[in-house]
N, C-alpha and C positions, 0 to 999 in steps of 0.2 A: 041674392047674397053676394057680398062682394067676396071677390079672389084673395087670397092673399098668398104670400112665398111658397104655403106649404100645401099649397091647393091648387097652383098653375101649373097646369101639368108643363107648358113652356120655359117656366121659371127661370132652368137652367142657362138657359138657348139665349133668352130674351135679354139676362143680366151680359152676358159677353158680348153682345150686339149695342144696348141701351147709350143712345150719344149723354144723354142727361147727369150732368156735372153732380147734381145735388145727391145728399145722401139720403130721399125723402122713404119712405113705408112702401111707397108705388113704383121705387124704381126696379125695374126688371119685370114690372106685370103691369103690359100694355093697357089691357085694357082698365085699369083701375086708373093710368095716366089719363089716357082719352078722356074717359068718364070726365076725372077731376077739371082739366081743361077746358071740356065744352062748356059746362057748367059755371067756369070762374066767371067772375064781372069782373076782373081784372086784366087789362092787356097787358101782352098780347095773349087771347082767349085761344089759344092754340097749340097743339099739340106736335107742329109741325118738326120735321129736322131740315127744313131748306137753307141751302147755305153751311150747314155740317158734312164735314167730307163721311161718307162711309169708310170705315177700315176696310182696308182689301181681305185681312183676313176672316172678314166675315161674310164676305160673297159666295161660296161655297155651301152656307148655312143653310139647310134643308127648308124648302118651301111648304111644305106637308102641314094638312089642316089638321089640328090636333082631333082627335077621334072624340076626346072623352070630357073637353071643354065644358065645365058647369057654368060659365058665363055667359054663352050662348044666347041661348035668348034673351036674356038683360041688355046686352051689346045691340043684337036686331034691334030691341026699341030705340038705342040711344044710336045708329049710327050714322052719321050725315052722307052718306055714299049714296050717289042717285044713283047707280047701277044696280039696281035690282035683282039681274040673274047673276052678276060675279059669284063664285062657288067661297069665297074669301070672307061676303057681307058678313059681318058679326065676329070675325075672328080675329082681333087686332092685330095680334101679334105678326101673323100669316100674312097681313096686309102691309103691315111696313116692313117684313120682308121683300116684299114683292114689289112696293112702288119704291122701297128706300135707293135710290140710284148710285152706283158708284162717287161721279160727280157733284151730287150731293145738286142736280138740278130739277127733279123733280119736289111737286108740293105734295112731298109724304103726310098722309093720315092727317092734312089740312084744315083746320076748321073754321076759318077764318070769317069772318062777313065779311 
């Protein structure tokens, strides 16, 4: 089942952090980005922020895996991460907390071929 505003338990978190200009249904609920992304046939097929500066004021933003995530498994299947034991796999949001880089140099939530 996909996520939506009133079901992410991140929602809140996710919409103050989100670099993504547009005003689409997915912004603020990662994983429904990721999802939509991997899947386009349209480049660039990626979900990435490389190149977008992070706000500083949201480097403070709690890394904490949400407990009560109902997209969970859905995410496991769809997520391209070869790291297999990260405690992160499946949780998007948590994830591009964690790789989103100040500098905006790392290839966050990446899905590129």
């Amino acid at each position: 089942m996909a996520a939506t505003a009133t079901t992410c338990t991140n929602y809140e978190l996710n919409l103050k952090m989100c670099p993504c200009t547009s005003d689409c249904e997915r912004r603020g609920i990662c994983c429904e980005c990721m999802n939509f992304h991997m899947h386009s046939t349209q480049w660039p097929r990626s979900a990435c922020m490389r190149g977008t500066p992070r706000p500083a004021s949201t480097l403070d933003f709690p890394l904490a895996i949400p407990a009560d995530c109902a997209s969970h498994p859905r995410n496991l299947e769809m997520c391209p991460c070869t790291y297999d034991t990260c405690e992160r796999r499946g949780f998007c949001c948590a994830c591009v907390r964690n790789h989103w880089k100040e500098d905006a140099s790392s290839a966050t939530a990446c899905m590129r071929d």
